[in-house]
Structure formats: structure tokens, C-alpha cells
MARDRENVO-15182 format. One record per residue: x, y, z of N, C-alpha, C in turn. Coordinates in steps of 0.02 Angstrom, whole numbers, padded with zeros to 5 digits, always signed. Layout:
<sites>
XYZXYZXYZ...
</sites>
This chain:
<sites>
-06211+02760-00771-06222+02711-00717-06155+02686-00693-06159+02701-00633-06090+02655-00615-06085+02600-00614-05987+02584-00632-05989+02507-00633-05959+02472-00562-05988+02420-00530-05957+02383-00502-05909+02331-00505-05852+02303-00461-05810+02268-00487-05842+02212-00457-05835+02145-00476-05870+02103-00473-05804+02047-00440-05818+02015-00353-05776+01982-00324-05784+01912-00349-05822+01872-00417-05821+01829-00418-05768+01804-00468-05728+01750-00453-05690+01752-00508-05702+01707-00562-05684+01705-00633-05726+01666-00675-05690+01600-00659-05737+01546-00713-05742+01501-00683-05676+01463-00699-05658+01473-00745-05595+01420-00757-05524+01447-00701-05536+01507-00680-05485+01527-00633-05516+01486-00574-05575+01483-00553-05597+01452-00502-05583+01375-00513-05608+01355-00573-05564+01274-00562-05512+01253-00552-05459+01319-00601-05387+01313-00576-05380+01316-00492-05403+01345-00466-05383+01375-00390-05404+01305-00356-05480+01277-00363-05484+01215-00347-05436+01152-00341-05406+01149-00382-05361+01094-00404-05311+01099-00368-05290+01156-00350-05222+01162-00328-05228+01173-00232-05308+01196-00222-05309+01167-00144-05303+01114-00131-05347+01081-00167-05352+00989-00195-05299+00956-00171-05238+00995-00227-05176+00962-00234-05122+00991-00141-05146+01038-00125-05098+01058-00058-05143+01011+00012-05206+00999-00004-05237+00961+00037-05222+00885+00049-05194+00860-00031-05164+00789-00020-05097+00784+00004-05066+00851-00008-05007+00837+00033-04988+00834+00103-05035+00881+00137-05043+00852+00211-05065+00794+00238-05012+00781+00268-05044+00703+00316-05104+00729+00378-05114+00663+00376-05207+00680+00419-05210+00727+00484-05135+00707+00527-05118+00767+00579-05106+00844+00562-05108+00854+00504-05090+00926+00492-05024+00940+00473-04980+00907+00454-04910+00901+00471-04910+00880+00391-04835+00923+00370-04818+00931+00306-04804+00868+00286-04823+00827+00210-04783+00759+00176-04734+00793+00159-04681+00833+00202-04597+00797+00203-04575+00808+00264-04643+00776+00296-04623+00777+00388-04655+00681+00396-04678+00677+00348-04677+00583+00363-04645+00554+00365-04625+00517+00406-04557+00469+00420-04540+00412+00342-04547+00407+00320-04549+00388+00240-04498+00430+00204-04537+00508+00216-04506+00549+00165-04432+00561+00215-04429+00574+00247-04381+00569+00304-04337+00511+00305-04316+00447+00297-04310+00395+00281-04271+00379+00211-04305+00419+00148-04274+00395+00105-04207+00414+00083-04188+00450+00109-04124+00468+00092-04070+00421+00127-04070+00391+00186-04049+00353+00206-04047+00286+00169-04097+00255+00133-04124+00199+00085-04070+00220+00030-04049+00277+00010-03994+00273-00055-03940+00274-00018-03928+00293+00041-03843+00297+00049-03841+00218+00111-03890+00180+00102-03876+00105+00125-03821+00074+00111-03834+00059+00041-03793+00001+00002-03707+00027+00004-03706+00107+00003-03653+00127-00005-03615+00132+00065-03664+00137+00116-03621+00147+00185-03616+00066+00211-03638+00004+00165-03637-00067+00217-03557-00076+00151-03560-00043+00116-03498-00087+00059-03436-00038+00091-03448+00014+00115-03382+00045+00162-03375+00015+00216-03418-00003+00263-03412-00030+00327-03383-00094+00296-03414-00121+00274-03378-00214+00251-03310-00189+00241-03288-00162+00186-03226-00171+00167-03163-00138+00174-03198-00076+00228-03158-00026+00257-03140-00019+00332-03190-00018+00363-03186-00021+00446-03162-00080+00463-03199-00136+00462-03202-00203+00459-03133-00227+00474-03104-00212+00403-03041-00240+00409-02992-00196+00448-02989-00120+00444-02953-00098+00478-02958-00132+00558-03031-00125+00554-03030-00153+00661-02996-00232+00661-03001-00267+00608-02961-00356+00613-02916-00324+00615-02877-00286+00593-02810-00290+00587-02759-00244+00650-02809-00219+00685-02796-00191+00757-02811-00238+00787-02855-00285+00790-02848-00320+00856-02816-00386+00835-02786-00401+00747-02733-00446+00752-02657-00419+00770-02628-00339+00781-02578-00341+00798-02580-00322+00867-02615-00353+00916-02610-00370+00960-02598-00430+00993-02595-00490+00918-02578-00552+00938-02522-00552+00919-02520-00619+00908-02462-00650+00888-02481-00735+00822-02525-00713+00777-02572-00752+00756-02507-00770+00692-02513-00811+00665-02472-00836+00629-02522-00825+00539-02557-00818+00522-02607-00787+00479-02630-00872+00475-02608-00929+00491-02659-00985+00468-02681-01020+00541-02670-01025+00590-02680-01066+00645-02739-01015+00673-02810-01066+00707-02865-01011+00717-02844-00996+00800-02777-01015+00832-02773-00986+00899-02746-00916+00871-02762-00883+00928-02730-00786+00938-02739-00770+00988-02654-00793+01049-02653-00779+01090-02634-00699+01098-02664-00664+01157-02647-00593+01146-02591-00585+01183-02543-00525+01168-02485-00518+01177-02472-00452+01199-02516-00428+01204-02527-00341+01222-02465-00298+01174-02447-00256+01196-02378-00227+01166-02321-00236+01142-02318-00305+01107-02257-00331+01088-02221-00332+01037-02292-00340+01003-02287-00317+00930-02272-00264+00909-02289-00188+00938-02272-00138+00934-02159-00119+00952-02172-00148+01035-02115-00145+01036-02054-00178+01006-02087-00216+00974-02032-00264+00911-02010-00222+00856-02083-00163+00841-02076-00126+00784-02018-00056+00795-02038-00049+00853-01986+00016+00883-01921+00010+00892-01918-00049+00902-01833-00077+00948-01802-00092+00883-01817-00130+00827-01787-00154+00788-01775-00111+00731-01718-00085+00727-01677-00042+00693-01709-00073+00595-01696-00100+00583-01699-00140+00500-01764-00120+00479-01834-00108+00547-01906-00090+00538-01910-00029+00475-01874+00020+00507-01863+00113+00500-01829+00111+00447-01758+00065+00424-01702+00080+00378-01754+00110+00314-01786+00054+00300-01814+00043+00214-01850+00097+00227-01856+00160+00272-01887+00224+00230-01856+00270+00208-01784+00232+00227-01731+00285+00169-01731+00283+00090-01790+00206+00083-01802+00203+00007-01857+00244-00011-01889+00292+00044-01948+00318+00007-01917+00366+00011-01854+00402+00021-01836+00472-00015-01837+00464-00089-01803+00411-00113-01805+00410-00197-01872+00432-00230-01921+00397-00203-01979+00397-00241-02037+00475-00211-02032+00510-00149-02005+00588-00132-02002+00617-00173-01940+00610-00202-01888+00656-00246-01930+00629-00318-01931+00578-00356-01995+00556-00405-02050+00599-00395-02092+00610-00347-02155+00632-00338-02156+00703-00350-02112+00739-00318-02087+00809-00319-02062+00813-00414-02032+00767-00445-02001+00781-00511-02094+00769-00539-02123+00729-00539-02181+00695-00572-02231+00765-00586-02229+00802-00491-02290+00865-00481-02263+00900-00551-02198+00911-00544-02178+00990-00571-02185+00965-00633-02170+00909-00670-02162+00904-00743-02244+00901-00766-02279+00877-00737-02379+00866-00736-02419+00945-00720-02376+00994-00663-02402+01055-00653-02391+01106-00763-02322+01077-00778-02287+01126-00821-02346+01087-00881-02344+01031-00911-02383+01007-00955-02441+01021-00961-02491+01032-00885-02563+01031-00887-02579+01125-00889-02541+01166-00868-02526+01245-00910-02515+01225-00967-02450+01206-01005-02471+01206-01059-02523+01202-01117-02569+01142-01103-02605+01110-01130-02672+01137-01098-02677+01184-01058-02740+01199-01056-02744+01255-01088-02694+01291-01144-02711+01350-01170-02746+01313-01252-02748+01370-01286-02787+01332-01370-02708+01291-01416-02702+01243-01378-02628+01209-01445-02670+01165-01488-02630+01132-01555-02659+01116-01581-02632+01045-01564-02665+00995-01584-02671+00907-01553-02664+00901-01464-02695+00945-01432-02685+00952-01362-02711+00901-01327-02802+00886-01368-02808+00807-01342-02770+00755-01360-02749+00753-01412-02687+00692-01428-02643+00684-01387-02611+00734-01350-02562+00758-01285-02594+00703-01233-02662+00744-01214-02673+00716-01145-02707+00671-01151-02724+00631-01189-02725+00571-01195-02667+00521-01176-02608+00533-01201-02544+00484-01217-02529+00514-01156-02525+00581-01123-02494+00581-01050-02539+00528-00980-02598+00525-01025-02656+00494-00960-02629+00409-00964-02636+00401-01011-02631+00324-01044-02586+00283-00992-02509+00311-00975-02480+00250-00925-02523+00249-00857-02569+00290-00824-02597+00287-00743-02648+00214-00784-02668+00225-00836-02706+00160-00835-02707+00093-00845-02616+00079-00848-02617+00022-00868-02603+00002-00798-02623-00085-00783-02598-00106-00735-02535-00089-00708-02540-00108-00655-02446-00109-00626-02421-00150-00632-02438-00203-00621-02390-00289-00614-02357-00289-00687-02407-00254-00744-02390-00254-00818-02326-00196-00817-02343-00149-00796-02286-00094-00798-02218-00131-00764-02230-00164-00725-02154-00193-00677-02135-00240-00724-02176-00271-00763-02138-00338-00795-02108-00299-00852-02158-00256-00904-02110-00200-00948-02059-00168-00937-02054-00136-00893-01974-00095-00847-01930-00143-00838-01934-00222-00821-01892-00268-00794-01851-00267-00857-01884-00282-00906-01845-00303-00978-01825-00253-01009-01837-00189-00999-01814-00112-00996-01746-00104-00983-01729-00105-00923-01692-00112-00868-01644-00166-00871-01650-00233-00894-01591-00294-00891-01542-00277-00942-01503-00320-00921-01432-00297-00980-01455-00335-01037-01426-00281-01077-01424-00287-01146-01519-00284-01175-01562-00240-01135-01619-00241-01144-01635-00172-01185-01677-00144-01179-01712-00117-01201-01674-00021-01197-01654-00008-01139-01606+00030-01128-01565+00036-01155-01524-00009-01130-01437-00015-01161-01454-00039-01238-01492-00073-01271-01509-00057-01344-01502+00012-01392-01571+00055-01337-01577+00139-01356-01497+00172-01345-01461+00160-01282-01397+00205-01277-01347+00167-01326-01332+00096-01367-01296+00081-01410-01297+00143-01468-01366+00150-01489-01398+00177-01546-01344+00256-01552-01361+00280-01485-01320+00361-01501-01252+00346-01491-01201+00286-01476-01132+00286-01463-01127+00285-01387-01167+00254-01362-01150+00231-01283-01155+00186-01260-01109+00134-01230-01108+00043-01218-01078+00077-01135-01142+00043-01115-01136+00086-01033-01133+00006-01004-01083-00023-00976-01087-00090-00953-01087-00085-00871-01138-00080-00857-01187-00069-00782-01237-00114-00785-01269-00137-00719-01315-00171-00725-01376-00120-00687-01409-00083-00711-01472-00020-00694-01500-00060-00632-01506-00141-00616-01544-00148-00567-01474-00184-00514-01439-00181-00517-01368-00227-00499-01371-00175-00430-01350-00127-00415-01366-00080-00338-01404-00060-00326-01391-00051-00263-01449+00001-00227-01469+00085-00261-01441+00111-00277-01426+00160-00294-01452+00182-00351-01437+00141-00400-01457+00139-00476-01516+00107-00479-01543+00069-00444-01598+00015-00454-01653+00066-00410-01658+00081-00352-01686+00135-00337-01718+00218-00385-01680+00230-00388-01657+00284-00467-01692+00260-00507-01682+00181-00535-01721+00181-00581-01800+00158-00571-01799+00127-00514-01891+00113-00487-01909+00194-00493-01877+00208-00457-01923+00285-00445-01922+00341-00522-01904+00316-00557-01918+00341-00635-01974+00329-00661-01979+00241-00654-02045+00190-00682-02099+00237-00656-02103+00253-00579-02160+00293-00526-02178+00351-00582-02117+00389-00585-02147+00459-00644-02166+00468-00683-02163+00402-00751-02183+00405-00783-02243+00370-00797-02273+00317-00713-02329+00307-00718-02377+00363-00695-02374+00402-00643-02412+00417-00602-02413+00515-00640-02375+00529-00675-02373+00611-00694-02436+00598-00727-02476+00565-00770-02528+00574-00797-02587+00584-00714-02589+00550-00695-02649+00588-00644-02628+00639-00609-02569+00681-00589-02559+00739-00591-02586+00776-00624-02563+00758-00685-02594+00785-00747-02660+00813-00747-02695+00738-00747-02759+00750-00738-02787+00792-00694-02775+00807-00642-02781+00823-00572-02785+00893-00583-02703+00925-00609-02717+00987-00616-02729+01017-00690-02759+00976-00725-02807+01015-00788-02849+01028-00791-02897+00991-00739-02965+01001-00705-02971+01057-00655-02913+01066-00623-02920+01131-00588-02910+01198-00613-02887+01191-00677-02858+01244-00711-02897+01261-00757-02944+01225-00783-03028+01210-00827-03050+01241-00784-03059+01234-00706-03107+01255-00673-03141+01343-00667-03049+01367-00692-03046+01438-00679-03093+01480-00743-03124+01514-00686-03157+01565-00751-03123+01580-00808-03134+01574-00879-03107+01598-00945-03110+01686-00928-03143+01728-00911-03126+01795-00902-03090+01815-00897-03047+01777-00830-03009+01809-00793-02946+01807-00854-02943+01751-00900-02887+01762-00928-02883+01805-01005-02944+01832-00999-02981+01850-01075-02973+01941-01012-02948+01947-00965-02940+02029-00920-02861+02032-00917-02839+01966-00926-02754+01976-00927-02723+01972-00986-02762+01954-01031-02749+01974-01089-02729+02020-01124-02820+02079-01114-02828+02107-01115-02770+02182-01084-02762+02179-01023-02721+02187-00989-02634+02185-01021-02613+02138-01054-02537+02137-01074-02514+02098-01036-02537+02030-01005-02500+01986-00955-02482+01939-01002-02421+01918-00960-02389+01855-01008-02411+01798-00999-02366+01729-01019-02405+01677-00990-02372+01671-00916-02313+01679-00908-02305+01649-00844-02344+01713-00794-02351+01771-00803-02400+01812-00766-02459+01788-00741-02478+01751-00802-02556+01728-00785-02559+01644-00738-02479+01622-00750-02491+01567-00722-02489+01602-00638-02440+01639-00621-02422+01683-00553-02475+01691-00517-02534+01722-00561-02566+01768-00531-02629+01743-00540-02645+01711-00574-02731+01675-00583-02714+01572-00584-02678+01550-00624-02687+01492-00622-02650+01467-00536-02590+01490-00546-02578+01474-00449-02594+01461-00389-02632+01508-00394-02696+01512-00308-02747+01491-00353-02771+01473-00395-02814+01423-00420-02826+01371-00416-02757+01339-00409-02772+01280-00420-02728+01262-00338-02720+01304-00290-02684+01285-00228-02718+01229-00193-02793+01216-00195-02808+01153-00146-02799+01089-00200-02795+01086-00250-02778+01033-00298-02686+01014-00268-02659+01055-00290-02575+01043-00264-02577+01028-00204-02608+01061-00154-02628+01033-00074-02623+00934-00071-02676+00917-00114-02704+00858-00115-02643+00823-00141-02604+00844-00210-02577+00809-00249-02479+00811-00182-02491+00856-00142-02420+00828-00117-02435+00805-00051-02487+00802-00016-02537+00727+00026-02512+00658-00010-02544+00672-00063-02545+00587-00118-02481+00561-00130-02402+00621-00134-02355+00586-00155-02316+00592-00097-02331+00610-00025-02297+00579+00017-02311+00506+00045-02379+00514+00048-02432+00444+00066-02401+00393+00012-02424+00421-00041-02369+00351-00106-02298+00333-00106-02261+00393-00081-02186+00372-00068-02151+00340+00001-02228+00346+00026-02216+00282+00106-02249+00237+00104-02282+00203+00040-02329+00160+00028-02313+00120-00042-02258+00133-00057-02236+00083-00129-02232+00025-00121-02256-00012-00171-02248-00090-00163-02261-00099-00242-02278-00093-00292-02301-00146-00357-02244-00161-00380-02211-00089-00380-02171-00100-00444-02091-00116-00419-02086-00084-00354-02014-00127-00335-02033-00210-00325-02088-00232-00301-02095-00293-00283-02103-00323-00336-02121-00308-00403-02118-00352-00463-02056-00353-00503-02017-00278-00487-01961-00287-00521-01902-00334-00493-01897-00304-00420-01837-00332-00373-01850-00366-00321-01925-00381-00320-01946-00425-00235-01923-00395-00186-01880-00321-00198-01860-00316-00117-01790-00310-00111-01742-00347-00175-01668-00361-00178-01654-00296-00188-01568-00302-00156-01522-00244-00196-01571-00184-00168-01552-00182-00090-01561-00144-00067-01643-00086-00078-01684-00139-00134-01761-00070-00130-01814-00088-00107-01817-00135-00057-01860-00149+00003-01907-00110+00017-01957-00101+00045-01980-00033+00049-02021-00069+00127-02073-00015+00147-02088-00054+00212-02151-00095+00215-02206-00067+00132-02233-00115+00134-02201-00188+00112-02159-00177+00081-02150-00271+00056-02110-00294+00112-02093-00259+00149-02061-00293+00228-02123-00303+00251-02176-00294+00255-02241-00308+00272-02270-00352+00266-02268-00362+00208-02292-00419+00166-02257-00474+00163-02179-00461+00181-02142-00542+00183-02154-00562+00289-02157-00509+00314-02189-00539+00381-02237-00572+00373-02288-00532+00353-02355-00570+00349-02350-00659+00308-02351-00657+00244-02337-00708+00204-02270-00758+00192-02221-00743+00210-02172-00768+00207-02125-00790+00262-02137-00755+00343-02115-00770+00382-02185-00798+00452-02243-00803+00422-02306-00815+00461-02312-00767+00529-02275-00696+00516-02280-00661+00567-02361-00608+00563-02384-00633+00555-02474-00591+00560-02486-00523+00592-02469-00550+00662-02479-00509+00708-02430-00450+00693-02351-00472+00683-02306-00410+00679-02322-00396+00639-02340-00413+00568-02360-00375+00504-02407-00348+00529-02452-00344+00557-02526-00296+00564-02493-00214+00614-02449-00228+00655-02417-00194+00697-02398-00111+00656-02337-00170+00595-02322-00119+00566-02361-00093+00514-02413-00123+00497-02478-00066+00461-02501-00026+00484-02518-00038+00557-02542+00015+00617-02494+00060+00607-02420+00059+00614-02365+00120+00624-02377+00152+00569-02378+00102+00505-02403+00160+00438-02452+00191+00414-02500+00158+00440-02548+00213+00441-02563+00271+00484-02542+00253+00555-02509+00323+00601-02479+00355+00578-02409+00329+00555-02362+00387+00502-02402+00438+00436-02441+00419+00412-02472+00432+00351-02517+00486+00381-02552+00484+00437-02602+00521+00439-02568+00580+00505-02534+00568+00535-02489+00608+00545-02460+00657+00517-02428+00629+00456-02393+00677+00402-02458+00718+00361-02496+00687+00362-02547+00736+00331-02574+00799+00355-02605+00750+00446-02627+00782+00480-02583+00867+00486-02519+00853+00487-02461+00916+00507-02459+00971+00437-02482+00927+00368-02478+00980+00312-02525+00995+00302-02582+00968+00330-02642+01032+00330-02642+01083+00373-02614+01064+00455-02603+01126+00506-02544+01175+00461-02495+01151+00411-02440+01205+00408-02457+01218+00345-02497+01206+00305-02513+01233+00220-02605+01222+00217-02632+01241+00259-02721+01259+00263-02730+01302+00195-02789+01252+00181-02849+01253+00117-02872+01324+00106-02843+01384+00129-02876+01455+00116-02931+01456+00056-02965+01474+00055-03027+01464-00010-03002+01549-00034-02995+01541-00116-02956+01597-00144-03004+01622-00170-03036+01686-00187-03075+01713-00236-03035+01761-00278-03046+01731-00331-03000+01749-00399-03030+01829-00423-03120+01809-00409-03142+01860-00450-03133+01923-00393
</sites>
């Protein structure tokens, strides 16, 4: 007798199948139209990035736009008049020679940033191969980015004074160096922009160990394999590896070496020649009740800043490298 196949399906497959029309039937809204076409579901993503886009607008736009349309006055930072002055402020900033000088103090700290990359590029190769106490390393290299600054400037001060902490250490090996480290321009500069390296090489650090983690273990388990050395493998795999990290990290130390203020301003206020242009900024603003010109020259620095950026991304572009 022949057999027939039988189109009914049993029943617990049929309840399963039930359930799950059930379940595609509640997901349509009553027009026919998919639940993640309801303005709700549509909506909520906006509901998480609220809180985060009103705490940027408050404390980011906000002030940038006060501070454009205060260097257009002439506001003294306490009196509520602000008469406008159109271009004056600007042209005060251009004409006056003493504005521009103090960025001959951000070559020092330049030349810091450039010493900080290379000594943080060489450490974080090191330490990303198998050494032994390597976290102990990068720990104690991370440790100064986290201490305050105002604390780091008052430590360096007493570093730095005669007969301190320095000239103590150089007694010790047979050297009575009778200089005062913060007494010139020259030396006091020199030595701010030391304090900078040995705060800031730990987030270098950081910066490029993470990019260098990032790289596939293969590739260096094929150069191995292969007979490459270490500096081969730094050449040829860690290098263009880690190129948009270095991208970022010499952005950050031009932007920081036209943007110093903690630690010359806690060490020297500004004396003996290491002024820089924010604390000329800051003594307009606060110390000479010039508001308006201080806002002027924030405008020029932040033009300058994004300028200089703007030009090292057109002349050193983010190429995306594939290693493998």
C-alpha cells in the first residue's frame, strides 16, 4: 500500500509556529508598519545622547560664543556695560609686537615634546615585548600624568632653588654648580620644559602602548619566525602601526607647546623671561581688567591651533595601513 506524506504538521511544531506569528504580529503597529518605525523607537537614541549633547553645549559652545562676542568689546570682566568696539581688540593683538614675542617660549617646550615623543615611542617598544616587572615599568612611567600640576610646579620650585634639591644631588657626585636654574631666561625655560617631559612622557606612553597592543601578535610570531630583529619589526610592523597614534600625539604637543600655563605660572608667574601667551592672557584678563583683549587673544589661539593642525593633517593624512 502506498504511503502518503502527510501536510499536517504535528502539534507542538504547530504551537511553536503559533507563538512566533503571535509574537511578529505584536510587533507591528496597527498601520502595518514595522515597531522600529514608531517614533518612540526612533526617538530613543536621541534620549541617551541628551544629557551628553546639553553638558557639551553648556560648557563648550556656550562659552566659546561669550568669549567671541566678549572680544568684541571692551568689557573690563566686572562692570555689566560692553560697549562694542568692533576690531580693536584684534588690531591691538596684531600691532603689538610683545603679543607674538612669548611664542619664542613655546620652542622650548617644542623641543620637550619632540624629546618626551621619542623617549615614550622607545619605552612603550620596549615594554610591550615579554620583560620581566614591565607592569612595574608602566606603572611608575604613567604615575607623574596623574598627579596634579599646581603640585608638580610647587615640587620642581624647591627642585630647582638654590641649594635645593638639585644642587644637593650635583654636590653628591663633586659638582657645586653656583647658578640659579630659575635666575634666566634660558636656564629657567630649559628647565620648565624638562618638568613638561617628565610629566607628560607617561601619556605618550600610554598612547603608544595601546597602539602597539593593538597590533596583531602574528604578525610578530611571522617575523620571528622569519629572522627579523627587533628594530626590523619595529620598521616594518610596529611603525605604520601605530602612524595615526603619532599623528595625534604630535597635534597634542604642538597644541600643548602653544598652550602652557601650569607649570611656568606656578613656578615663575611669568618672570625671567617664561611668559608664555596664555599667562599673558590671563594677566590681561585678571590683572590688567582687559576682558575684551584677553578674549581677542584666545580667539588668535585658538585660530593658531587649529590652523596648525588643520595644515598637518593636509601634509601628514591618516592613510589607514593594512598590516595583514
Amino acid at each position: 500500500m502506498p504511503r502518503t506524506l502527510s501536510t499536517t504538521p504535528p502539534p507542538a511544531r504547530a504551537a511553536k509556529a503559533d507563538r512566533g506569528s503571535r509574537r511578529r504580529a505584536r510587533r507591528r503597529a496597527p498601520s502595518g508598519r514595522s515597531w522600529r518605525d514608531l517614533p518612540m523607537r526612533r526617538l530613543t537614541p536621541w534620549l541617551f545622547l541628551a544629557a551628553p549633547l546639553v553638558l557639551l553645549v553648556t560648557f563648550t559652545y556656550v562659552p566659546v560664543g561669550n568669549m567671541l562676542y566678549y572680544s568684541f568689546t571692551d568689557w573690563d570682566g566686572v562692570s555689566p556695560d560692553r560697549s562694542y568696539v568692533g576690531g580693536e581688540n584684534y588690531t591691538d593683538v596684531f600691532t603689538r609686537a610683545d603679543m607674538f614675542r612669548v611664542f619664542a617660549v613655546s620652542l622650548y617646550y617644542l623641543a620637550a615634546s619632540a624629546v618626551q615623543i621619542v623617549i615614550a615611542l622607545y619605552l612603550a617598544t620596549v615594554l610591550s615585548f615579554d620583560l620581566r616587572f614591565r607592569n612595574l615599568f608602566k606603572g611608575i612611567l604613567f604615575f607623574p600624568y596623574l598627579i596634579n600640576g599646581v603640585a608638580i610646579g610647587f615640587v620642581f620650585l624647591y627642585f630647582f632653588q638654590d641649594g635645593g634639591t638639585l644642587d644637593s644631588v650635583l654636590s653628591l657626585v663633586g659638582l657645586n654648580p653656583d647658578h640659579a636654574w630659575l635666575g634666566d631666561p634660558e636656564s629657567a625655560n630649559t628647565s620648565l620644559a624638562g618638568v613638561s617631559v617628565w610629566r607628560f612622557t607617561g601619556l605618550n606612553f600610554v598612547l603608544f602602548l595601546g597602539a602597539i597592543q593593538s597590533i596583531p601578535g602574528e604578525l610578530y610570531e611571522a617575523a620571528q619566525l622569519d629572522g627579523a630583529t627587533r628594530w626590523q619589526q619595529f620598521r616594518h610592523i610596529i611603525a605604520p602601526g601605530i602612524r595615526p597614534v603619532l599623528s595625534l600625539s604630535v597635534i597634542l604637543a604642538i597644541s600643548g607647546s602653544l598652550a602652557v600655563f601650569e607649570i611656568p605660572y606656578i613656578m615663575t608667574g611669568g618672570a625671567t623671561g617664561t611668559s608664555t601667551f596664555v599667562i599673558q592672557t590671563v594677566k590681561l584678563a585678571f590683572q590688567f581688567n582687559k576682558t575684551g583683549l584677553a578674549s581677542a587673544c584666545a580667539v588668535v589661539l585658538l585660530a593658531i591651533i587649529l590652523l596648525i593642525t588643520w595644515l598637518q593633517r593636509r601634509l601628514v593624512p591618516d592613510d589607514r595601513v593594512d598590516l595583514v
